[in-house]
N, CA, C and O atoms as a Tripos MOL2 file, in Angstrom:
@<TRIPOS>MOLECULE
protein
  176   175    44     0     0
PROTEIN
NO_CHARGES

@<TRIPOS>ATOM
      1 N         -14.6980 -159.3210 -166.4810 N.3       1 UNK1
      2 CA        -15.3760 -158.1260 -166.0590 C.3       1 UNK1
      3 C         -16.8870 -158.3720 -166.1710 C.2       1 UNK1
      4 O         -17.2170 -159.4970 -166.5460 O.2       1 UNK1
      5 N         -17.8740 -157.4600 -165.8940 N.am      2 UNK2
      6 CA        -19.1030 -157.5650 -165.6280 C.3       2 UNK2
      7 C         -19.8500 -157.5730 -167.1220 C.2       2 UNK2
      8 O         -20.9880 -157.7900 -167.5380 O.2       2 UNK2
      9 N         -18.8480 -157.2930 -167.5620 N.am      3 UNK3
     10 CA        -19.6410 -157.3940 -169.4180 C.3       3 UNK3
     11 C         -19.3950 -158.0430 -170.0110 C.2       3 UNK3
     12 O         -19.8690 -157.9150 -171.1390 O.2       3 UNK3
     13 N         -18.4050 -159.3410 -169.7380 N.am      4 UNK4
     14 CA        -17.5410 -160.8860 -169.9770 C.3       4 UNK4
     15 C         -16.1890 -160.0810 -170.8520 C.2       4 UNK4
     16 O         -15.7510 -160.8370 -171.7190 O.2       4 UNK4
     17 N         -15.5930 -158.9820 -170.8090 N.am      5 UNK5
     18 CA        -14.2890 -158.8780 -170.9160 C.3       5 UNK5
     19 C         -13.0390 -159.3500 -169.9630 C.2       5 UNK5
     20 O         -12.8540 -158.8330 -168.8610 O.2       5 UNK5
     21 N         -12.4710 -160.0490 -170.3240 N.am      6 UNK6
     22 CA        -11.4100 -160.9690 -170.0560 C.3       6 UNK6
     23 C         -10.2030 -159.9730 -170.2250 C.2       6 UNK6
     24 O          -9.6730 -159.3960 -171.1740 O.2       6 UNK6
     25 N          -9.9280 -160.0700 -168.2250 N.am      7 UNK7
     26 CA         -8.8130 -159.2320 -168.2020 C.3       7 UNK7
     27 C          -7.5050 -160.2970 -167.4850 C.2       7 UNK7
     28 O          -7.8080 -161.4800 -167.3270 O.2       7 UNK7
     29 N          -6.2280 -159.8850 -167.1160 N.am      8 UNK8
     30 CA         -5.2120 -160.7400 -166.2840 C.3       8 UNK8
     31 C          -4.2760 -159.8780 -165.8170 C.2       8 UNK8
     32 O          -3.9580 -158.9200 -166.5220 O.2       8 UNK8
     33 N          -3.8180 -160.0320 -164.8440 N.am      9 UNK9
     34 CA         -3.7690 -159.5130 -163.2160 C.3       9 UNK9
     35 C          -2.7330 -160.1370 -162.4960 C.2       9 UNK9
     36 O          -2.9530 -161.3430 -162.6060 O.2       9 UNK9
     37 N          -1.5950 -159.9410 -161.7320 N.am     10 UNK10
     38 CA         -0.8220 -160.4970 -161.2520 C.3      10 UNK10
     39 C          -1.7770 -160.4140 -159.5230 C.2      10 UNK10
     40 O          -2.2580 -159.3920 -159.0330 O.2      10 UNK10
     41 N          -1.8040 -161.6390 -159.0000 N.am     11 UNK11
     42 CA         -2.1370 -160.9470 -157.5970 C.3      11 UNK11
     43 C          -1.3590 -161.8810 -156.4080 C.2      11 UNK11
     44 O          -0.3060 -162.3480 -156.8400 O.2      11 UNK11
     45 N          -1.5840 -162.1570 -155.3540 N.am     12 UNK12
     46 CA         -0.7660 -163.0040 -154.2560 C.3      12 UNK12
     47 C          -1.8950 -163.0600 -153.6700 C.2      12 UNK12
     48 O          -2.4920 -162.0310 -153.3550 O.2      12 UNK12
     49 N          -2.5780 -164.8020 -153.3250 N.am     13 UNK13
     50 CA         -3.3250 -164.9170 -152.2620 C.3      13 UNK13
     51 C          -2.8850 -165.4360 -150.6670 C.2      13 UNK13
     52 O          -2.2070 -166.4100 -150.3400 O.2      13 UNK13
     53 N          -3.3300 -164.7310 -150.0970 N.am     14 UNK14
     54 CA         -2.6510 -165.0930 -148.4780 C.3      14 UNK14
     55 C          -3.1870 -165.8140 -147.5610 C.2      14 UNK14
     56 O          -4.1730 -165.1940 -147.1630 O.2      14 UNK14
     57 N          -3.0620 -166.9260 -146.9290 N.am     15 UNK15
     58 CA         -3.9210 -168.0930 -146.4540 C.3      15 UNK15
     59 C          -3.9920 -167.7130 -145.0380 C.2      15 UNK15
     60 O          -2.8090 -167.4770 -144.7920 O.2      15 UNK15
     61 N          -4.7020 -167.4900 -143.8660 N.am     16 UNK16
     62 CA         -4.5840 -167.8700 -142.5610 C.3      16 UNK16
     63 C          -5.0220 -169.2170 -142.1030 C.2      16 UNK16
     64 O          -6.2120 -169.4860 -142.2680 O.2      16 UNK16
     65 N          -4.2740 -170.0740 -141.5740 N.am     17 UNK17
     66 CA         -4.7880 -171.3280 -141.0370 C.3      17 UNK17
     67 C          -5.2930 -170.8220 -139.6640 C.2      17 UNK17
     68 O          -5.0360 -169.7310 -139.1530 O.2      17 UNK17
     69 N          -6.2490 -172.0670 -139.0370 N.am     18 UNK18
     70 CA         -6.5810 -172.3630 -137.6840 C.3      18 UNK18
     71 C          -6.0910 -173.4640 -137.1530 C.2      18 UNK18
     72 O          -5.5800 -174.3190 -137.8770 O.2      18 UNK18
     73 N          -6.1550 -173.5770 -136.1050 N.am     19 UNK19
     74 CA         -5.7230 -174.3230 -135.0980 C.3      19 UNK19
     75 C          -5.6930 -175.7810 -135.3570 C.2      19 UNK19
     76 O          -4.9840 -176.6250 -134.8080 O.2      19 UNK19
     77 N          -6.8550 -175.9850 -136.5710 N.am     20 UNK20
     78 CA         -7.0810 -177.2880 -136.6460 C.3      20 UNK20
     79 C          -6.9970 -177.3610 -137.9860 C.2      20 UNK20
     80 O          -7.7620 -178.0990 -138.6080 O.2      20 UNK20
     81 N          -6.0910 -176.6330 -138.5850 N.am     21 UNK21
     82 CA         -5.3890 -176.6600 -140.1010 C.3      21 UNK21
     83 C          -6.1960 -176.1510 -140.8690 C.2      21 UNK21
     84 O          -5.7040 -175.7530 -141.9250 O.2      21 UNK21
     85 N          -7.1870 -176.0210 -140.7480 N.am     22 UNK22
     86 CA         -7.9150 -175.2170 -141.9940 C.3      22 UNK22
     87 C          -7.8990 -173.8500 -142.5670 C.2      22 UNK22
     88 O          -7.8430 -172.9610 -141.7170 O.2      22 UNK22
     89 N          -7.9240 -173.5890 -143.4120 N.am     23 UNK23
     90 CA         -8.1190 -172.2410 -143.8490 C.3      23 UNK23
     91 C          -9.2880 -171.5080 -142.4650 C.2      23 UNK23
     92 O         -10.2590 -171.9570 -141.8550 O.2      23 UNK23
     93 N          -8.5440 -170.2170 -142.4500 N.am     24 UNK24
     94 CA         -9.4300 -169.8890 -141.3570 C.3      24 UNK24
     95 C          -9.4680 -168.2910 -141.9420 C.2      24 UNK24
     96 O         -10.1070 -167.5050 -141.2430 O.2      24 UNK24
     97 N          -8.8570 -167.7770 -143.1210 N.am     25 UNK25
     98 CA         -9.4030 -166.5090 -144.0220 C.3      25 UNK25
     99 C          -8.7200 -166.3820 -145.1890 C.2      25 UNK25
    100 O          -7.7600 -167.1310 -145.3720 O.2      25 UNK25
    101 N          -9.0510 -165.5070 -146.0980 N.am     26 UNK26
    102 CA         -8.3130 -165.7230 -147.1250 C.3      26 UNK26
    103 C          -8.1840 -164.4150 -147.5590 C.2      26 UNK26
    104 O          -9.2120 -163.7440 -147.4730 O.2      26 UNK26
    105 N          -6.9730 -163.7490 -148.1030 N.am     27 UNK27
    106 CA         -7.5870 -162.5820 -148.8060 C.3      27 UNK27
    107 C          -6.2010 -162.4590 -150.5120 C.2      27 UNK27
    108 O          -5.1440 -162.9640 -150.8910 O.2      27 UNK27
    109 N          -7.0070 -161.6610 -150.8570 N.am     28 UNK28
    110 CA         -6.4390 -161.6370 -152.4120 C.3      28 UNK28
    111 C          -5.9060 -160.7010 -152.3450 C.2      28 UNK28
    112 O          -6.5600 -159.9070 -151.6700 O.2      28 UNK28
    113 N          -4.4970 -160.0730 -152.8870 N.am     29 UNK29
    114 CA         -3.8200 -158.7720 -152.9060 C.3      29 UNK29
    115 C          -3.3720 -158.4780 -154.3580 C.2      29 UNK29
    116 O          -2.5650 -159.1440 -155.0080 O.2      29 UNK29
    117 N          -4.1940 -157.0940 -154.8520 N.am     30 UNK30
    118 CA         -3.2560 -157.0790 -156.2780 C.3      30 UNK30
    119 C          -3.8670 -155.6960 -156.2660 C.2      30 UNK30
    120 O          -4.7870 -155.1680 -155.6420 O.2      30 UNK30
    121 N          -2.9690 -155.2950 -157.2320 N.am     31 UNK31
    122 CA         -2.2200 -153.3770 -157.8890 C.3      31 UNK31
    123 C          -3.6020 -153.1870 -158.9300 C.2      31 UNK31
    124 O          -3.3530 -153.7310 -160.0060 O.2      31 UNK31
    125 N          -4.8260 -152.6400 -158.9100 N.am     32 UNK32
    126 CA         -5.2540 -152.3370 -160.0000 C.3      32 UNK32
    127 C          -5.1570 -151.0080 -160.7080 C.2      32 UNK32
    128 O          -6.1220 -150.3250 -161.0510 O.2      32 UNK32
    129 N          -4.1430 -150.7800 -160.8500 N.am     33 UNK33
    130 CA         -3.5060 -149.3780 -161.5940 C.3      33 UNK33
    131 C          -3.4320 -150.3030 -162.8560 C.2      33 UNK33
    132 O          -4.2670 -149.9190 -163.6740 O.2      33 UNK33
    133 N          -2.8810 -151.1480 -163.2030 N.am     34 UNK34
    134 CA         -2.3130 -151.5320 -164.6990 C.3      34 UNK34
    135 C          -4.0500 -151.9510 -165.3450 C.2      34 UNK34
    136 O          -4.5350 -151.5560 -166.4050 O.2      34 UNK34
    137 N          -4.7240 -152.8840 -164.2700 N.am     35 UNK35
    138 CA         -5.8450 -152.5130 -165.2840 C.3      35 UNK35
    139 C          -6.7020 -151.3650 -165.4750 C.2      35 UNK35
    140 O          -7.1680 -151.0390 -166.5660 O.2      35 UNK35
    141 N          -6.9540 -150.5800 -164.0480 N.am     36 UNK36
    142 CA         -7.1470 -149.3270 -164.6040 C.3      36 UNK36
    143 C          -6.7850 -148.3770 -165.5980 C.2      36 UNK36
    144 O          -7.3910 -147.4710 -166.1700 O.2      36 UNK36
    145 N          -5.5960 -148.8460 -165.6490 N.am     37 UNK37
    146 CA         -4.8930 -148.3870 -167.2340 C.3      37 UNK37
    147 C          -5.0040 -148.7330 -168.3720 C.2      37 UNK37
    148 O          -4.5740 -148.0960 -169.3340 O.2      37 UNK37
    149 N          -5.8320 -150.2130 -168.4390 N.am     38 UNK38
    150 CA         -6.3600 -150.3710 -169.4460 C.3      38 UNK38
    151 C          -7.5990 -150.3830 -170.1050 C.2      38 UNK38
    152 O          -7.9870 -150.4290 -171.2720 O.2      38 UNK38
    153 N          -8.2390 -150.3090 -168.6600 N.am     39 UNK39
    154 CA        -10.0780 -150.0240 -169.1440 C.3      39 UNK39
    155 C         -10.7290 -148.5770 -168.6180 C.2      39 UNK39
    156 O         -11.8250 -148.0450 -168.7930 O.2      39 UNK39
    157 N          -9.5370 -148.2060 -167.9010 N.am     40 UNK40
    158 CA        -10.0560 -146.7540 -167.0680 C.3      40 UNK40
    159 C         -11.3640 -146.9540 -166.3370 C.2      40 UNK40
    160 O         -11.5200 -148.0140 -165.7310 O.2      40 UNK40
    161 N         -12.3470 -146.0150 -166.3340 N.am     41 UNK41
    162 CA        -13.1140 -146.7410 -164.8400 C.3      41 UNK41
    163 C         -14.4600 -146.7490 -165.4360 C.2      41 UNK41
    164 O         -15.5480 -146.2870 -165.0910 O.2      41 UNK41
    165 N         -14.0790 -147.3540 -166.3330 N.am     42 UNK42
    166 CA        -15.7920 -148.0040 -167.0690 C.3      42 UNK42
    167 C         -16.1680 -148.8420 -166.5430 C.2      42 UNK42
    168 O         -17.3400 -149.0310 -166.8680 O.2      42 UNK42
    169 N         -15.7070 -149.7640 -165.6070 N.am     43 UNK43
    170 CA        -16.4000 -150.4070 -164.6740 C.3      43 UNK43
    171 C         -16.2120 -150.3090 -162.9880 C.2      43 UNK43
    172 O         -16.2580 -151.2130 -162.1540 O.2      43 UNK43
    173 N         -16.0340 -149.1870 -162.8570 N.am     44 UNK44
    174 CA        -16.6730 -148.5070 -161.6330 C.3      44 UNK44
    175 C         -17.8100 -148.2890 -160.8810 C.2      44 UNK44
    176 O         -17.7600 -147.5780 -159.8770 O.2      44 UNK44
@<TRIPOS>BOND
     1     1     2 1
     2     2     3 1
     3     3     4 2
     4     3     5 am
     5     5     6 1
     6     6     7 1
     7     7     8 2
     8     7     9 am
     9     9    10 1
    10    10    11 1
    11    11    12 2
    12    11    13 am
    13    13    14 1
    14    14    15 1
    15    15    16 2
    16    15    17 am
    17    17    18 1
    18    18    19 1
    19    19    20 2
    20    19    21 am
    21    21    22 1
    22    22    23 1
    23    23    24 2
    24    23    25 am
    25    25    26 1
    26    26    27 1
    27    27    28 2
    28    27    29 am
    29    29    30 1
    30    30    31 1
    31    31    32 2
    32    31    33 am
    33    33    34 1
    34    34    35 1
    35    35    36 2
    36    35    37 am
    37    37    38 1
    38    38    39 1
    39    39    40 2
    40    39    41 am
    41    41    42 1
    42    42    43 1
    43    43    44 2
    44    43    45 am
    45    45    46 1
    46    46    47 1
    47    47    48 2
    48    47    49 am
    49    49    50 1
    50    50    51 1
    51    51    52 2
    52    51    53 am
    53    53    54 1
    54    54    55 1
    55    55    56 2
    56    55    57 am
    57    57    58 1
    58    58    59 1
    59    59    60 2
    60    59    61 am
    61    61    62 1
    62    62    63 1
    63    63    64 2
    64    63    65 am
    65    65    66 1
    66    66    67 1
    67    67    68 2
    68    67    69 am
    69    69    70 1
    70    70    71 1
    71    71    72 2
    72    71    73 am
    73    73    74 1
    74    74    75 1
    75    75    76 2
    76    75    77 am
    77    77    78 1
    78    78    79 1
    79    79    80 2
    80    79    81 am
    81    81    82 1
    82    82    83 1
    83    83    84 2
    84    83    85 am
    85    85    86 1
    86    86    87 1
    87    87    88 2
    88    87    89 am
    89    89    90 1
    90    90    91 1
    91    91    92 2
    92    91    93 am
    93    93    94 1
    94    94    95 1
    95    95    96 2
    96    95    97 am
    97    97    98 1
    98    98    99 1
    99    99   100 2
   100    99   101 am
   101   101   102 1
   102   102   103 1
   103   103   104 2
   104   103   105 am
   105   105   106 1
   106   106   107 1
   107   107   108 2
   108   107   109 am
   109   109   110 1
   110   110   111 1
   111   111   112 2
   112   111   113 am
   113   113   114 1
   114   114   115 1
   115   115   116 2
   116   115   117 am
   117   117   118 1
   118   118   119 1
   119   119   120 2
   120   119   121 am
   121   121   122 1
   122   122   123 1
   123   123   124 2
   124   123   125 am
   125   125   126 1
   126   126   127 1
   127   127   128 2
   128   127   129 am
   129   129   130 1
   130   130   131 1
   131   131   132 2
   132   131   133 am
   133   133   134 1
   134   134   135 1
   135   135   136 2
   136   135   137 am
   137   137   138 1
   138   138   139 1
   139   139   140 2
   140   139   141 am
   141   141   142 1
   142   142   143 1
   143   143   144 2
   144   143   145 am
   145   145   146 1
   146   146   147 1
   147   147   148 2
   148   147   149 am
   149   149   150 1
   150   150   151 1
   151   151   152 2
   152   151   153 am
   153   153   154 1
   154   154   155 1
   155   155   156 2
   156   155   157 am
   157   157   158 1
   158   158   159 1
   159   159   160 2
   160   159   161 am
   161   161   162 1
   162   162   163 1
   163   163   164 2
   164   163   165 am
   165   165   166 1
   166   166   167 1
   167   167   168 2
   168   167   169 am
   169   169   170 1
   170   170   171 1
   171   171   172 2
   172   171   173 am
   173   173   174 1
   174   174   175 1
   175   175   176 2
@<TRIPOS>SUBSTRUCTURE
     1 UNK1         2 RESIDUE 1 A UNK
     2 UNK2         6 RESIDUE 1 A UNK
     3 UNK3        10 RESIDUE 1 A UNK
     4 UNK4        14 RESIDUE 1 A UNK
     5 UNK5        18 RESIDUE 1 A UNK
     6 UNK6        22 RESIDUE 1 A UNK
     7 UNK7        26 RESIDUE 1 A UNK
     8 UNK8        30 RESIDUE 1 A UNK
     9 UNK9        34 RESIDUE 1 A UNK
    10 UNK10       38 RESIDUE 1 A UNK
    11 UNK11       42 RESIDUE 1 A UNK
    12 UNK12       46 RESIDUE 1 A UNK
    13 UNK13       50 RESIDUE 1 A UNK
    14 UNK14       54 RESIDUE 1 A UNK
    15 UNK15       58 RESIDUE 1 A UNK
    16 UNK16       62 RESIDUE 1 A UNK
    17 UNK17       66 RESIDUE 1 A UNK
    18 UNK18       70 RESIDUE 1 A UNK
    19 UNK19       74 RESIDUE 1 A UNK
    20 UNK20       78 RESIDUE 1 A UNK
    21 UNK21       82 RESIDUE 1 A UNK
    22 UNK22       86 RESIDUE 1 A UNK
    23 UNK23       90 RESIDUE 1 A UNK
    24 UNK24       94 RESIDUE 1 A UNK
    25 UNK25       98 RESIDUE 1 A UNK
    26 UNK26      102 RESIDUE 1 A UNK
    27 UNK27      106 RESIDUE 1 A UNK
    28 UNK28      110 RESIDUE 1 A UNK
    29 UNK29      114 RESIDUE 1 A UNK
    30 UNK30      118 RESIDUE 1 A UNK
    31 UNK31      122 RESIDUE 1 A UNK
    32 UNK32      126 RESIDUE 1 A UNK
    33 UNK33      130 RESIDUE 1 A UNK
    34 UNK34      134 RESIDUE 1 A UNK
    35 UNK35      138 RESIDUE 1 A UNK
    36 UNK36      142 RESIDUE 1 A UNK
    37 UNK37      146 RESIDUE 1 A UNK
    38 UNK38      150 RESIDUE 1 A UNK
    39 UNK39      154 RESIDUE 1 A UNK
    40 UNK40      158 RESIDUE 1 A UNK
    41 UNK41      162 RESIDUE 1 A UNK
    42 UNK42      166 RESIDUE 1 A UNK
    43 UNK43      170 RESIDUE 1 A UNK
    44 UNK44      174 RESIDUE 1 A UNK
């Protein structure tokens, strides 16, 4: 977090390739309810 608290997170990253194999976007998917549940929105 922005104040060096060390949190962990289940998430799934999802790759799009291009044409010429490369990563061509990337995006990260994860639930932040469980850490919102644990820090509530002090870092909002």
């Amino acid at each position: 977090m922005k104040d060096g608290t060390q949190v962990r997170f289940a998430c799934v990253d999802v790759f799009e390739f291009g044409a010429d194999s490369r990563i061509a976007h990337m995006a990260i998917v994860y639930d932040t309810h469980p850490i919102r549940a644990d820090v509530g929105d002090k870092y909002a």
